[in-house]
PQR file of N, CA, C, O and H, with PARSE charges and radii, in Angstrom:
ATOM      1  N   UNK A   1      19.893 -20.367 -25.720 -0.4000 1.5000
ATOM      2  CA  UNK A   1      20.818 -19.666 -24.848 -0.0000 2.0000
ATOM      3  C   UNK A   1      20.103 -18.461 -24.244  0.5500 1.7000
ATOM      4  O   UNK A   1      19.475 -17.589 -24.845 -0.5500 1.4000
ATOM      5  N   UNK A   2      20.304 -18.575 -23.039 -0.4000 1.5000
ATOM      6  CA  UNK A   2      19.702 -16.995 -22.139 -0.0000 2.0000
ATOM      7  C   UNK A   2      20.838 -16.129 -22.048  0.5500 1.7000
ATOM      8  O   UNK A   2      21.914 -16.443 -21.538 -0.5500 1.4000
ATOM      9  H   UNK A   2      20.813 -19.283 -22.550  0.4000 1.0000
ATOM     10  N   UNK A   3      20.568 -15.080 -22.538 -0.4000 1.5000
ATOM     11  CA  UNK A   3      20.367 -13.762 -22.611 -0.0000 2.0000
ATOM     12  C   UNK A   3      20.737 -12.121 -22.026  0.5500 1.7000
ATOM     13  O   UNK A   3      20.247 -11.086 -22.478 -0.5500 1.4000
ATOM     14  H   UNK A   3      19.694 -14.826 -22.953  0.4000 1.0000
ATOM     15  N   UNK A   4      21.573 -12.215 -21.086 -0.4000 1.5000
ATOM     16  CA  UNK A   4      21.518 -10.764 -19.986 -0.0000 2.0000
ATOM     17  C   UNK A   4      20.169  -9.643 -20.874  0.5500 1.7000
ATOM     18  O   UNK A   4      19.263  -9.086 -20.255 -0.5500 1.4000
ATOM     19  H   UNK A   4      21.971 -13.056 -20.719  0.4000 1.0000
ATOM     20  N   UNK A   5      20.369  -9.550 -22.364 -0.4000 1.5000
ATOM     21  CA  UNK A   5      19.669  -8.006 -23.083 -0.0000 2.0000
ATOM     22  C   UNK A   5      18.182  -8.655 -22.964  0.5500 1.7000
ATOM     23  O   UNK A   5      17.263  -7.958 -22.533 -0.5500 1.4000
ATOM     24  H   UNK A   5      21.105 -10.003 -22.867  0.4000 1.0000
ATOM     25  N   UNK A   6      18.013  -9.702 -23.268 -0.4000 1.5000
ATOM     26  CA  UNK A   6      16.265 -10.143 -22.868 -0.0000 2.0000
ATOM     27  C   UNK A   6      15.986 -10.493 -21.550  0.5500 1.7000
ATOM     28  O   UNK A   6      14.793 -10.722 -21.348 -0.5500 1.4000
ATOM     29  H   UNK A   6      18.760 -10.268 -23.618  0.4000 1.0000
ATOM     30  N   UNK A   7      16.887 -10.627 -20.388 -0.4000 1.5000
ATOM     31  CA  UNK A   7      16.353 -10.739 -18.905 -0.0000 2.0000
ATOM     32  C   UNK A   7      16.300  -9.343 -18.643  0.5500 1.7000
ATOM     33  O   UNK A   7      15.446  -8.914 -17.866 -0.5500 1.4000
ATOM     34  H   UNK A   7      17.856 -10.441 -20.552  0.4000 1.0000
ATOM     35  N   UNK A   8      17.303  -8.405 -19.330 -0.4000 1.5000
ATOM     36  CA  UNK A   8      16.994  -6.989 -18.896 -0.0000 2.0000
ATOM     37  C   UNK A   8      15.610  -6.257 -19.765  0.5500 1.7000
ATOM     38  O   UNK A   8      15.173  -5.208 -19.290 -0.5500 1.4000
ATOM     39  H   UNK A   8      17.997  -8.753 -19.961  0.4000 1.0000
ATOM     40  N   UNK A   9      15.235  -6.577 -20.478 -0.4000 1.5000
ATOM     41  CA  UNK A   9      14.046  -6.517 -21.448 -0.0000 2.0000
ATOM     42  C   UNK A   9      12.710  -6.898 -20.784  0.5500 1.7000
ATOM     43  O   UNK A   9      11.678  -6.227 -20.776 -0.5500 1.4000
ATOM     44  H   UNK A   9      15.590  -7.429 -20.864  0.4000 1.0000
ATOM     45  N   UNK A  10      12.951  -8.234 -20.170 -0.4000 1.5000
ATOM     46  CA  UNK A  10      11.879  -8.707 -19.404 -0.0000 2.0000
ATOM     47  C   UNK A  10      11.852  -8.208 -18.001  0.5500 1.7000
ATOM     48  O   UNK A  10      10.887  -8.203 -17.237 -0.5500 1.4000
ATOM     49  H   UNK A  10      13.789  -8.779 -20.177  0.4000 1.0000
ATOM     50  N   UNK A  11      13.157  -7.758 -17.766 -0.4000 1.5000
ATOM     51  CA  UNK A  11      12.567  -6.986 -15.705 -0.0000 2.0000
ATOM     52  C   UNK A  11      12.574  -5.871 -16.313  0.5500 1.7000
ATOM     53  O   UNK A  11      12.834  -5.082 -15.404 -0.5500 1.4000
ATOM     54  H   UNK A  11      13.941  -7.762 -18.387  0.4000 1.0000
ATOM     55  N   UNK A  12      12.428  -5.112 -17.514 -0.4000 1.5000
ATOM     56  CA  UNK A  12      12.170  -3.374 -17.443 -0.0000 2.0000
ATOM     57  C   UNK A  12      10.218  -3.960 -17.567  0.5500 1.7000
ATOM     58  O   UNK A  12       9.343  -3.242 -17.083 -0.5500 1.4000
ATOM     59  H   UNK A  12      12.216  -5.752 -18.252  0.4000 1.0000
ATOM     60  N   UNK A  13      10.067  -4.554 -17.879 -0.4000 1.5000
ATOM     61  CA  UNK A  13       8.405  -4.941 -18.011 -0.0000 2.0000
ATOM     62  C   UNK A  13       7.804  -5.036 -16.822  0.5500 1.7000
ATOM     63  O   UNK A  13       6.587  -5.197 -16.728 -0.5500 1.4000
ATOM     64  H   UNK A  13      10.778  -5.137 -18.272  0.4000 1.0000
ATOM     65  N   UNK A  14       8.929  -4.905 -15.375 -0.4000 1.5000
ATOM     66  CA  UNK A  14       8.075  -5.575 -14.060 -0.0000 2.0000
ATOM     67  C   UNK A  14       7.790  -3.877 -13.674  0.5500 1.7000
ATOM     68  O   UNK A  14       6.986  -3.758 -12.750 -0.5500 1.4000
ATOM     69  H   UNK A  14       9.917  -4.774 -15.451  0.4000 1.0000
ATOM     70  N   UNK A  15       8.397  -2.367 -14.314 -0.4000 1.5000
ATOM     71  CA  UNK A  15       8.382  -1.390 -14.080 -0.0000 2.0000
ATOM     72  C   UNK A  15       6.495  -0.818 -14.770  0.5500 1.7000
ATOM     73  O   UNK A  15       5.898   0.229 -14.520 -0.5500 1.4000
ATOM     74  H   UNK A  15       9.051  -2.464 -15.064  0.4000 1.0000
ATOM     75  N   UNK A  16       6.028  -2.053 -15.685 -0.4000 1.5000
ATOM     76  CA  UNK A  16       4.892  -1.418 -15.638 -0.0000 2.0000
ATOM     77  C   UNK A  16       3.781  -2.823 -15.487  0.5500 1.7000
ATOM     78  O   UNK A  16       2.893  -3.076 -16.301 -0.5500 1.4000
ATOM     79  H   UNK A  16       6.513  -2.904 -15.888  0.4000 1.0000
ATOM     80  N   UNK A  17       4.070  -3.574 -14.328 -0.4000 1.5000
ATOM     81  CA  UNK A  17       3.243  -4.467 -13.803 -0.0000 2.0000
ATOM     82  C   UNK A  17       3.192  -5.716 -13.789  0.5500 1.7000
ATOM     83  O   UNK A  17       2.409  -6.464 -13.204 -0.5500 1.4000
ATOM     84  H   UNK A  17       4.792  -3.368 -13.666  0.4000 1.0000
ATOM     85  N   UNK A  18       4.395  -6.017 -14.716 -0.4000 1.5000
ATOM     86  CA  UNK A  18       5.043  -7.340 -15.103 -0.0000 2.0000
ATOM     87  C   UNK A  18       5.951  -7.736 -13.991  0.5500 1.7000
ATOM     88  O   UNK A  18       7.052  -8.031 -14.454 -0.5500 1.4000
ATOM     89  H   UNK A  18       5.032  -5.409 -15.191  0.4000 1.0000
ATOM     90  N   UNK A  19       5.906  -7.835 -12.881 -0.4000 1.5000
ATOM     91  CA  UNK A  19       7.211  -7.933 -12.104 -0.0000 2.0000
ATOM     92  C   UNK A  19       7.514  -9.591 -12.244  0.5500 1.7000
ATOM     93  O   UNK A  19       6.543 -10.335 -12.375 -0.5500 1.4000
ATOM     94  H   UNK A  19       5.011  -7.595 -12.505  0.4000 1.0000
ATOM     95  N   UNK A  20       8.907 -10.166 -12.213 -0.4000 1.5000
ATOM     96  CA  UNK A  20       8.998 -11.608 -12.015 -0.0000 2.0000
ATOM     97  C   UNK A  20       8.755 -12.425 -13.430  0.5500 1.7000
ATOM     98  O   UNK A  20       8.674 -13.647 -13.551 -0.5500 1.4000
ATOM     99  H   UNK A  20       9.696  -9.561 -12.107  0.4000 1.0000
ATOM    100  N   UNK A  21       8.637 -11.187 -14.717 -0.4000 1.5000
ATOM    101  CA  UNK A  21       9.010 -12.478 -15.315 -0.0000 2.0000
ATOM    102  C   UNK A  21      10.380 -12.519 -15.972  0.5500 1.7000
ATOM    103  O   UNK A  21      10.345 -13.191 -17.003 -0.5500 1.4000
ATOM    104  H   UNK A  21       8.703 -10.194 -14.618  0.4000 1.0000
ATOM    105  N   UNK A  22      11.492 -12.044 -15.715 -0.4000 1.5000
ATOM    106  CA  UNK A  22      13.001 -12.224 -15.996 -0.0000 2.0000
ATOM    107  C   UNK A  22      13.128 -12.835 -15.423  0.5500 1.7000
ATOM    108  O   UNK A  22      14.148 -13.426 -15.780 -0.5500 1.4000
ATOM    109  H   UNK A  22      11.520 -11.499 -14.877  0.4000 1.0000
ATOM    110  N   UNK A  23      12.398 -13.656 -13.738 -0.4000 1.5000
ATOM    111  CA  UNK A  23      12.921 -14.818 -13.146 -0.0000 2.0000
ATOM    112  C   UNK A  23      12.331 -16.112 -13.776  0.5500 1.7000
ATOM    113  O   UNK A  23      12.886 -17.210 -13.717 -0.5500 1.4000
ATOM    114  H   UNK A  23      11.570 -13.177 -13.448  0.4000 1.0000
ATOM    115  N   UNK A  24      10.865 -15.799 -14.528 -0.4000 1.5000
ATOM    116  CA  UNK A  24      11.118 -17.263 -15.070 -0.0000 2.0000
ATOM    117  C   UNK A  24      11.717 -17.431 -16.277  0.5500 1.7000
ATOM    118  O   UNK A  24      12.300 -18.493 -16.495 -0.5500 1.4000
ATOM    119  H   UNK A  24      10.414 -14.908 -14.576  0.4000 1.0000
ATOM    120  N   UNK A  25      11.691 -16.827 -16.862 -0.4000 1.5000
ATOM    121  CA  UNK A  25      12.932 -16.697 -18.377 -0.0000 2.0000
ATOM    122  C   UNK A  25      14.535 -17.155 -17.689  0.5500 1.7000
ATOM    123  O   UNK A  25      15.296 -17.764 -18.440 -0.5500 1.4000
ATOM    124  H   UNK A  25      11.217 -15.964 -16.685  0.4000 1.0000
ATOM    125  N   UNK A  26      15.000 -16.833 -16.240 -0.4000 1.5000
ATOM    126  CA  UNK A  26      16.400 -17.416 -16.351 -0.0000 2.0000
ATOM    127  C   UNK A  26      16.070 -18.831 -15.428  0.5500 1.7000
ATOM    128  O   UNK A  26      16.995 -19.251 -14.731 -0.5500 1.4000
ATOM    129  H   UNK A  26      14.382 -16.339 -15.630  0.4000 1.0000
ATOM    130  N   UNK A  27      14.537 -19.694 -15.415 -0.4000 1.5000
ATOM    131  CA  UNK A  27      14.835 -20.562 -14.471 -0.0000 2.0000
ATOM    132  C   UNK A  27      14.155 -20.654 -13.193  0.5500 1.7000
ATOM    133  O   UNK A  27      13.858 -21.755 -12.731 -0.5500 1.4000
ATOM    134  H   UNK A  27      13.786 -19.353 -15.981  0.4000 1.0000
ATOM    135  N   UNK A  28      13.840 -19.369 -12.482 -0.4000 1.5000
ATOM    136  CA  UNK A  28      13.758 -19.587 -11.208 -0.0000 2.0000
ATOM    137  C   UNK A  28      12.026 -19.224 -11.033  0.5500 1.7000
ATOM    138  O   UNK A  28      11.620 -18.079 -10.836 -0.5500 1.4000
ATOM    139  H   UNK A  28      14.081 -18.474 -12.858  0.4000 1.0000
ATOM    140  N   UNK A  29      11.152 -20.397 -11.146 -0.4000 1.5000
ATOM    141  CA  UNK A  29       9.716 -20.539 -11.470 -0.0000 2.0000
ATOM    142  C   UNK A  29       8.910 -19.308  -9.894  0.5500 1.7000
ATOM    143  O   UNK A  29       8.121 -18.364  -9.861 -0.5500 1.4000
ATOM    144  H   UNK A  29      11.482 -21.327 -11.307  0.4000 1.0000
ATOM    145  N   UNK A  30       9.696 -20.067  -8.891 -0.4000 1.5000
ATOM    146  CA  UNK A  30       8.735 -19.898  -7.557 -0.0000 2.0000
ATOM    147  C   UNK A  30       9.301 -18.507  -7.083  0.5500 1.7000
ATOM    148  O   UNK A  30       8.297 -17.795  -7.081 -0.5500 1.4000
ATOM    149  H   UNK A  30      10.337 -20.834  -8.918  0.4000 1.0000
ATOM    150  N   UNK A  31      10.241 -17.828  -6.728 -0.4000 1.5000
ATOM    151  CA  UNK A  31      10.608 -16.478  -7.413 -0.0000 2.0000
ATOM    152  C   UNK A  31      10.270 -16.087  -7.833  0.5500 1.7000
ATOM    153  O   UNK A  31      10.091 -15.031  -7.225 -0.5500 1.4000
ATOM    154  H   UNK A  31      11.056 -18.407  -6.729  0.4000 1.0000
ATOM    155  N   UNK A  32       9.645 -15.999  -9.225 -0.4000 1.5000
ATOM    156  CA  UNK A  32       8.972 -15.470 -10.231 -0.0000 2.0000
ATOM    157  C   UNK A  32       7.623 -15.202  -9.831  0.5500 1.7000
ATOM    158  O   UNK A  32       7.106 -14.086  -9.821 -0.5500 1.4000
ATOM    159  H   UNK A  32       9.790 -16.857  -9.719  0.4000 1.0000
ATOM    160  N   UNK A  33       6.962 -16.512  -9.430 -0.4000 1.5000
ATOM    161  CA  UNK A  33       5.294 -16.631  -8.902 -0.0000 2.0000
ATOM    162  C   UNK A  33       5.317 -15.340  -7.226  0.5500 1.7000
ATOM    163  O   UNK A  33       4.332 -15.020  -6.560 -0.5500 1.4000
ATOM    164  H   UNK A  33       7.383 -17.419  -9.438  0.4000 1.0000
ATOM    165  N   UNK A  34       6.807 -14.882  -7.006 -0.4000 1.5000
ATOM    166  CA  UNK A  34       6.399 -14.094  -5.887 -0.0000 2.0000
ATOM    167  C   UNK A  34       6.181 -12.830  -6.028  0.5500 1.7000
ATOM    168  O   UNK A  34       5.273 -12.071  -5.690 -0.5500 1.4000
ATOM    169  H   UNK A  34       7.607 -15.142  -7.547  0.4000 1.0000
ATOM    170  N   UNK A  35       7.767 -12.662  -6.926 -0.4000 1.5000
ATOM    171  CA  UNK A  35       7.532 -10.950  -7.531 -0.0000 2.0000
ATOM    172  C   UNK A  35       6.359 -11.030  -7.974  0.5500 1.7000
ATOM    173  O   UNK A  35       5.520 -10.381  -7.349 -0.5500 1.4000
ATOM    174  H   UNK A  35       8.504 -13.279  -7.201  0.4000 1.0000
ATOM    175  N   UNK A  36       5.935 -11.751  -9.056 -0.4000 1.5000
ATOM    176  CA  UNK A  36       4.719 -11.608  -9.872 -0.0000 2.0000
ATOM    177  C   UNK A  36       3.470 -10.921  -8.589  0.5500 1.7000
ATOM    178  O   UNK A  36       3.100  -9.749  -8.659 -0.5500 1.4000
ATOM    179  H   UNK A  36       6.616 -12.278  -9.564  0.4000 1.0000
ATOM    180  N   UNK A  37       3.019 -11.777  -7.610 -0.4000 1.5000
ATOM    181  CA  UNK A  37       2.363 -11.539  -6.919 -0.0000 2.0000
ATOM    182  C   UNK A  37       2.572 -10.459  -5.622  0.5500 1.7000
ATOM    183  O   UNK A  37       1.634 -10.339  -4.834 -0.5500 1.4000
ATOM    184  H   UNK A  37       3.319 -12.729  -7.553  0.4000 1.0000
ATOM    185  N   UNK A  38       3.943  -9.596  -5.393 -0.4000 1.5000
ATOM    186  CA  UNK A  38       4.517  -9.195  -4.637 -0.0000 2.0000
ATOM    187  C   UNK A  38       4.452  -7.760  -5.073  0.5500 1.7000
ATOM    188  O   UNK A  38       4.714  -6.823  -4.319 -0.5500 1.4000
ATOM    189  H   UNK A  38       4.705  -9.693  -6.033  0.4000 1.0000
ATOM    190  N   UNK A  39       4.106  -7.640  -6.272 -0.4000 1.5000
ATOM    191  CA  UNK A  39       4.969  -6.488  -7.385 -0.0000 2.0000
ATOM    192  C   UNK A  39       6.606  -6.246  -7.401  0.5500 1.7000
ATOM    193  O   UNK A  39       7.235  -5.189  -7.437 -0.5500 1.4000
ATOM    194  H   UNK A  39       3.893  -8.401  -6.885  0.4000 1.0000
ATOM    195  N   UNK A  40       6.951  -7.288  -7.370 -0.4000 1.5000
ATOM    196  CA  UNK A  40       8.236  -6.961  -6.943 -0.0000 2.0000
ATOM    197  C   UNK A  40       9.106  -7.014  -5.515  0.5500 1.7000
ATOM    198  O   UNK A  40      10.070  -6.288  -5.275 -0.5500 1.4000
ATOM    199  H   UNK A  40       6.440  -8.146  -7.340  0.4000 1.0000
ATOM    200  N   UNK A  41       8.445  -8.236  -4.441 -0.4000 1.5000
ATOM    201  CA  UNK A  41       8.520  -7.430  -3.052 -0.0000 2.0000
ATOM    202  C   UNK A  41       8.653  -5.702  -2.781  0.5500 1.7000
ATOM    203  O   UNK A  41       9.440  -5.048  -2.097 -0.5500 1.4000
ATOM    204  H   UNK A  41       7.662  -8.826  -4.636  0.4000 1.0000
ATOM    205  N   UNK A  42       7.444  -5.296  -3.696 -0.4000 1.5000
ATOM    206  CA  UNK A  42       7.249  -3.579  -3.262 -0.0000 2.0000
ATOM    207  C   UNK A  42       8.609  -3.116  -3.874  0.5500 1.7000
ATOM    208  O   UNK A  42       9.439  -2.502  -3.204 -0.5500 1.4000
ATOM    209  H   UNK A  42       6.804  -5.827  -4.252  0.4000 1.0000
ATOM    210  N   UNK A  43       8.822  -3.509  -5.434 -0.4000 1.5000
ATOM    211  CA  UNK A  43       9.848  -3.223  -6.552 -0.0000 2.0000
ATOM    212  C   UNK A  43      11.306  -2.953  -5.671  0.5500 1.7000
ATOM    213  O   UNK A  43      12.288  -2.375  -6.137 -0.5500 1.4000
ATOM    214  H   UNK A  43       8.148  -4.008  -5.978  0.4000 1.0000
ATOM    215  N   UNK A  44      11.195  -3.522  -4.277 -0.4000 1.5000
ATOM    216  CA  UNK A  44      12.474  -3.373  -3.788 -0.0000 2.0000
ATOM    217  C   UNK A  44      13.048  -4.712  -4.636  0.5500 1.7000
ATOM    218  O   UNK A  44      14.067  -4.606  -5.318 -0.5500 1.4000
ATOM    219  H   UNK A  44      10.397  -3.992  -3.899  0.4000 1.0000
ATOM    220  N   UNK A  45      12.625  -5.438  -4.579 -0.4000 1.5000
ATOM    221  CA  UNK A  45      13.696  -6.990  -4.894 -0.0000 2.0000
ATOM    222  C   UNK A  45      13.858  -6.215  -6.478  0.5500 1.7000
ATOM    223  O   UNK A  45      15.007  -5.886  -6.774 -0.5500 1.4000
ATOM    224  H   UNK A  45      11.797  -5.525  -4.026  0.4000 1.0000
ATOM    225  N   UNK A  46      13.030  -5.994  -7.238 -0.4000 1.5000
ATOM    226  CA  UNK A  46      12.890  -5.423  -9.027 -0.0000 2.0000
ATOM    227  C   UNK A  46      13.949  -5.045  -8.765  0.5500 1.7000
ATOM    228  O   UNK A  46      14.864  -5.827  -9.024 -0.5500 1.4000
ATOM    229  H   UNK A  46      12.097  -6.261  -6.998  0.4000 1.0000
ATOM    230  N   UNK A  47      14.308  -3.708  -8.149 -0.4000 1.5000
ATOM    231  CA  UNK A  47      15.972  -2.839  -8.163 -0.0000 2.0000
ATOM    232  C   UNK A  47      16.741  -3.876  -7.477  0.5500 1.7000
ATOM    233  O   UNK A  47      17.668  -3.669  -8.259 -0.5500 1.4000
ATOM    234  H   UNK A  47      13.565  -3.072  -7.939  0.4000 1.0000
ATOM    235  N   UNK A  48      17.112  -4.625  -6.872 -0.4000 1.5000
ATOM    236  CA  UNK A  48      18.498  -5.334  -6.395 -0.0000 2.0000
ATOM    237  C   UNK A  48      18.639  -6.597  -7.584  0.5500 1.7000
ATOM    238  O   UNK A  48      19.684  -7.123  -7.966 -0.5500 1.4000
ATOM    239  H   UNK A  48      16.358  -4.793  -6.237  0.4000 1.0000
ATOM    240  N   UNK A  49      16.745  -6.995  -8.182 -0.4000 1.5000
ATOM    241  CA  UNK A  49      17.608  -7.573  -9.836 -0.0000 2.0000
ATOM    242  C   UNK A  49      18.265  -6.999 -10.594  0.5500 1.7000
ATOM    243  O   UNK A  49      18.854  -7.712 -11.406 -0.5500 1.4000
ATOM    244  H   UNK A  49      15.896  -6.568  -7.871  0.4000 1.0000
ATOM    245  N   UNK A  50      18.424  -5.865 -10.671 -0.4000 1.5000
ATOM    246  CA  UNK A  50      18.767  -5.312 -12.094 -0.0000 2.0000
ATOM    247  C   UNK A  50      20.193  -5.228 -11.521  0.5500 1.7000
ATOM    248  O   UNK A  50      20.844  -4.377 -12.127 -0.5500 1.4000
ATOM    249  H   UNK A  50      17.945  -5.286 -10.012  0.4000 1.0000
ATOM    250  N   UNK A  51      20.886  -5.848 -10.539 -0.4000 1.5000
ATOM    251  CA  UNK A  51      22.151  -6.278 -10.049 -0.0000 2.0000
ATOM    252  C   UNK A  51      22.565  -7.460 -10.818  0.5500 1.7000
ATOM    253  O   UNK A  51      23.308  -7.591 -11.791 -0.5500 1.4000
ATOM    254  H   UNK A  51      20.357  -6.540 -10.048  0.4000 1.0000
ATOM    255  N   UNK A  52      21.691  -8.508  -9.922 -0.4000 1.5000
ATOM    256  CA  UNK A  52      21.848  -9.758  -9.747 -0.0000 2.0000
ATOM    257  C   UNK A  52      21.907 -10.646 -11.142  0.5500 1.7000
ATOM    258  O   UNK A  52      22.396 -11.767 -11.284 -0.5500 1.4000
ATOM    259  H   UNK A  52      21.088  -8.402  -9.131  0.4000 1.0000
ATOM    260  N   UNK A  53      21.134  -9.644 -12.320 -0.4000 1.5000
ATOM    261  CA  UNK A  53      20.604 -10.937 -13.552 -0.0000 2.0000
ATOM    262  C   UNK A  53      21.777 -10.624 -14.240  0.5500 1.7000
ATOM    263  O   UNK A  53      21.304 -10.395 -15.354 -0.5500 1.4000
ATOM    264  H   UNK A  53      20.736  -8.733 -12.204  0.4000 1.0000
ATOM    265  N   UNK A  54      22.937 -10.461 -14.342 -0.4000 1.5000
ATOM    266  CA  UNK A  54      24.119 -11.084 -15.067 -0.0000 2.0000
ATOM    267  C   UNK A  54      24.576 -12.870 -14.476  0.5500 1.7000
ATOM    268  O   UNK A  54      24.954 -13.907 -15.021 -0.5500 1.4000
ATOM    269  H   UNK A  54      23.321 -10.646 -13.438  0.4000 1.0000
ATOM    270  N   UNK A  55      24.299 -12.466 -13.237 -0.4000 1.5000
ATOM    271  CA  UNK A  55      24.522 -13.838 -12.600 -0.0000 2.0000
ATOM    272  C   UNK A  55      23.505 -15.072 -12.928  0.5500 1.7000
ATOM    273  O   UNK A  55      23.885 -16.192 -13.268 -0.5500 1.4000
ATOM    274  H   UNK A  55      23.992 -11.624 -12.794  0.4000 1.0000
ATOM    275  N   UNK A  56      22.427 -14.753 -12.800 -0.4000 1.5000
ATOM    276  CA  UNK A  56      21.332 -15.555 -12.759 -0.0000 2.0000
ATOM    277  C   UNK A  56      21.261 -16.112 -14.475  0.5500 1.7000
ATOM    278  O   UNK A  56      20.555 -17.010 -14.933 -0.5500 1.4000
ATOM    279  H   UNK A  56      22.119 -13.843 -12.524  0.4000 1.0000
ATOM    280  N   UNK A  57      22.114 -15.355 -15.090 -0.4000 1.5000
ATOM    281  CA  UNK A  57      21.885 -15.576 -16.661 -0.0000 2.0000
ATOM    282  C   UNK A  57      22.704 -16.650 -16.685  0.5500 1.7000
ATOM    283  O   UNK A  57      22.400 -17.789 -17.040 -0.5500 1.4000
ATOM    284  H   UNK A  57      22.688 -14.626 -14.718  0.4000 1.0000
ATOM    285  N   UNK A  58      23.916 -16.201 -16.236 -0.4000 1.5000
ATOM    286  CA  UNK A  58      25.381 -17.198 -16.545 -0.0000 2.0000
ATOM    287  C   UNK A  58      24.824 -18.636 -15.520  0.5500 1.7000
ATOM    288  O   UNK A  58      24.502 -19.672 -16.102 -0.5500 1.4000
ATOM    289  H   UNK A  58      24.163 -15.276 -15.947  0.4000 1.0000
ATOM    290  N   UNK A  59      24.768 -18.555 -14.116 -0.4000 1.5000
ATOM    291  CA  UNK A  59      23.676 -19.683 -13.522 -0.0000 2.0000
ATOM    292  C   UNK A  59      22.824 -20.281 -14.336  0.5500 1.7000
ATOM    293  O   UNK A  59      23.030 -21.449 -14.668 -0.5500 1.4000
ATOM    294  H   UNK A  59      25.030 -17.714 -13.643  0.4000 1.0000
ATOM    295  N   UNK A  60      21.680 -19.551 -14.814 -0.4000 1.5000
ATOM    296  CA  UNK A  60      20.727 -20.402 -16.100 -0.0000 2.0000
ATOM    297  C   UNK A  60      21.258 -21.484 -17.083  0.5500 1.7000
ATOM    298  O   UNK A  60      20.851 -22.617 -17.340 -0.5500 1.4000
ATOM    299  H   UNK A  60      21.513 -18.602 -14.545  0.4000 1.0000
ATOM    300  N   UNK A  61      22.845 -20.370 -17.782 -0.4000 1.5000
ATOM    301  CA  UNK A  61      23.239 -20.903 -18.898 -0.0000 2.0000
ATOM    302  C   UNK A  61      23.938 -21.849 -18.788  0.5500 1.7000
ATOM    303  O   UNK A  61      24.248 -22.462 -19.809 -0.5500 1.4000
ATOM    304  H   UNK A  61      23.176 -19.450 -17.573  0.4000 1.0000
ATOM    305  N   UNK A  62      24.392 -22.257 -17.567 -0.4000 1.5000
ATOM    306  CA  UNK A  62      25.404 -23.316 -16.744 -0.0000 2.0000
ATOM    307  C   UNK A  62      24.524 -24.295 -16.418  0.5500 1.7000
ATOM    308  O   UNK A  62      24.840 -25.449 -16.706 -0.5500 1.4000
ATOM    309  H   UNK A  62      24.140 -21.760 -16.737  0.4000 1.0000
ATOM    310  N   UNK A  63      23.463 -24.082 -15.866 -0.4000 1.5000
ATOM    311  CA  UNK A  63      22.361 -25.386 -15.718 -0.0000 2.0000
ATOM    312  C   UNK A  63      21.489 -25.651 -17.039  0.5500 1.7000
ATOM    313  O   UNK A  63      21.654 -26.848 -17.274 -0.5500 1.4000
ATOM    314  H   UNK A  63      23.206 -23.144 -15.632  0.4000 1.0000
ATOM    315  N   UNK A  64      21.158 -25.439 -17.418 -0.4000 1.5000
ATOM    316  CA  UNK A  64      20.337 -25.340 -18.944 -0.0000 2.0000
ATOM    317  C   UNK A  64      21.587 -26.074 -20.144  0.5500 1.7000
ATOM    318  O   UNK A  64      21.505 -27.208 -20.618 -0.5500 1.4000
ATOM    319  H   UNK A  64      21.024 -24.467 -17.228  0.4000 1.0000
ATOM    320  N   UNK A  65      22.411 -25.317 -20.355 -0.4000 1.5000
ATOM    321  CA  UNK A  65      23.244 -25.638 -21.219 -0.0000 2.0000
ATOM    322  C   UNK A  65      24.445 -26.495 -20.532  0.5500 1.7000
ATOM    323  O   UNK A  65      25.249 -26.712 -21.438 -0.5500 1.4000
ATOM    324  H   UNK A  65      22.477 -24.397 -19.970  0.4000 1.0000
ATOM    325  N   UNK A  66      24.752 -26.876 -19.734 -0.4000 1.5000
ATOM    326  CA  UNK A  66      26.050 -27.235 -19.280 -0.0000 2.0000
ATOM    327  C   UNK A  66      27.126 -26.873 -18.896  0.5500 1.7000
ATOM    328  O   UNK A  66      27.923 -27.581 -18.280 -0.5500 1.4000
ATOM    329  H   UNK A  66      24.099 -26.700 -18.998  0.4000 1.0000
ATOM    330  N   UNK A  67      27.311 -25.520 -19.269 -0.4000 1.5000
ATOM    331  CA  UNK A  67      28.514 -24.582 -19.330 -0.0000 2.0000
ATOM    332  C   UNK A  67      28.252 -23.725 -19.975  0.5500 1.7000
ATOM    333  O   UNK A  67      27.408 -23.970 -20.838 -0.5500 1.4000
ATOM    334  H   UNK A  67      26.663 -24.945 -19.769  0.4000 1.0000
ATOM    335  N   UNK A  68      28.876 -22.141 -19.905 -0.4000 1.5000
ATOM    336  CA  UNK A  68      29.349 -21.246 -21.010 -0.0000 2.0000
ATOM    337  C   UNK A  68      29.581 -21.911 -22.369  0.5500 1.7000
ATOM    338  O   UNK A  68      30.179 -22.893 -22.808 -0.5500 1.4000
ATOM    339  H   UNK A  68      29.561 -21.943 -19.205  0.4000 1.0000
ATOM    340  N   UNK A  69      28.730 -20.789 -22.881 -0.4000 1.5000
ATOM    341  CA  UNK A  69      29.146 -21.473 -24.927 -0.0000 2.0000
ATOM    342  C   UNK A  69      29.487 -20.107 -25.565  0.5500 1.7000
ATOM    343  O   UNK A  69      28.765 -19.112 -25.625 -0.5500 1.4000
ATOM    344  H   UNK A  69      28.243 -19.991 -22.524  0.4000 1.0000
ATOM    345  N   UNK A  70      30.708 -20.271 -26.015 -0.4000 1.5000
ATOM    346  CA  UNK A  70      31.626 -19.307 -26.569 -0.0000 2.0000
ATOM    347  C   UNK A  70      30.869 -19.800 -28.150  0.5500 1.7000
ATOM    348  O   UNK A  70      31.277 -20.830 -28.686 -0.5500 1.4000
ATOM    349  H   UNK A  70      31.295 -21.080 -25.966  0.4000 1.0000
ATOM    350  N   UNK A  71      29.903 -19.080 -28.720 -0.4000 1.5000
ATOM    351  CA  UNK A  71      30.105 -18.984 -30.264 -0.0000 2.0000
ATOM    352  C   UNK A  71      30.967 -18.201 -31.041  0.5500 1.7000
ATOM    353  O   UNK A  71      31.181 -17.045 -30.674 -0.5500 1.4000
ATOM    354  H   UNK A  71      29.571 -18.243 -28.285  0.4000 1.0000
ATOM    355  N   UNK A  72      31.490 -18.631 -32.038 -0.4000 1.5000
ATOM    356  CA  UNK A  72      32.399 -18.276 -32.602 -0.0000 2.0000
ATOM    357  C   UNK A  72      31.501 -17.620 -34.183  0.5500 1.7000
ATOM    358  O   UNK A  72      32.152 -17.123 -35.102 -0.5500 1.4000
ATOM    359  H   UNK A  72      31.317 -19.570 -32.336  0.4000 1.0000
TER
END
């Protein structure tokens, strides 16, 4: 199961040169290969993730897993 506290774990890492890898941790490979190489499209795209990856998690966890999984 992915994560929101480890995609946010993995884009605080793009703040010291890591950019793009919270996109391949939720899925999105070629994204990832851009920030990576982009720094971030110039850490503008980095700040509009730290929006977006609640979504991209629940997206992940919906394609990956099938649906939301409520553990009990």
């Amino acid at each position: 199961m992915i994560t929101p506290g480890m995609a946010y774990l993995l884009w605080a890492l793009g703040w010291f040169g890591f950019c793009g890898i919270h996109r391949f941790y939720v899925g999105k490979p070629l994204t990832g290969l851009l920030w990576l190489f982009t720094g971030g499209l110039c850490l503008v795209g980095q700040i509009v993730d730290a929006f977006l990856i609640p979504g991209m998690v629940e997206q992940a966890n919906h394609r990956f897993l099938g649906g939301p999984r409520h553990w009990a």
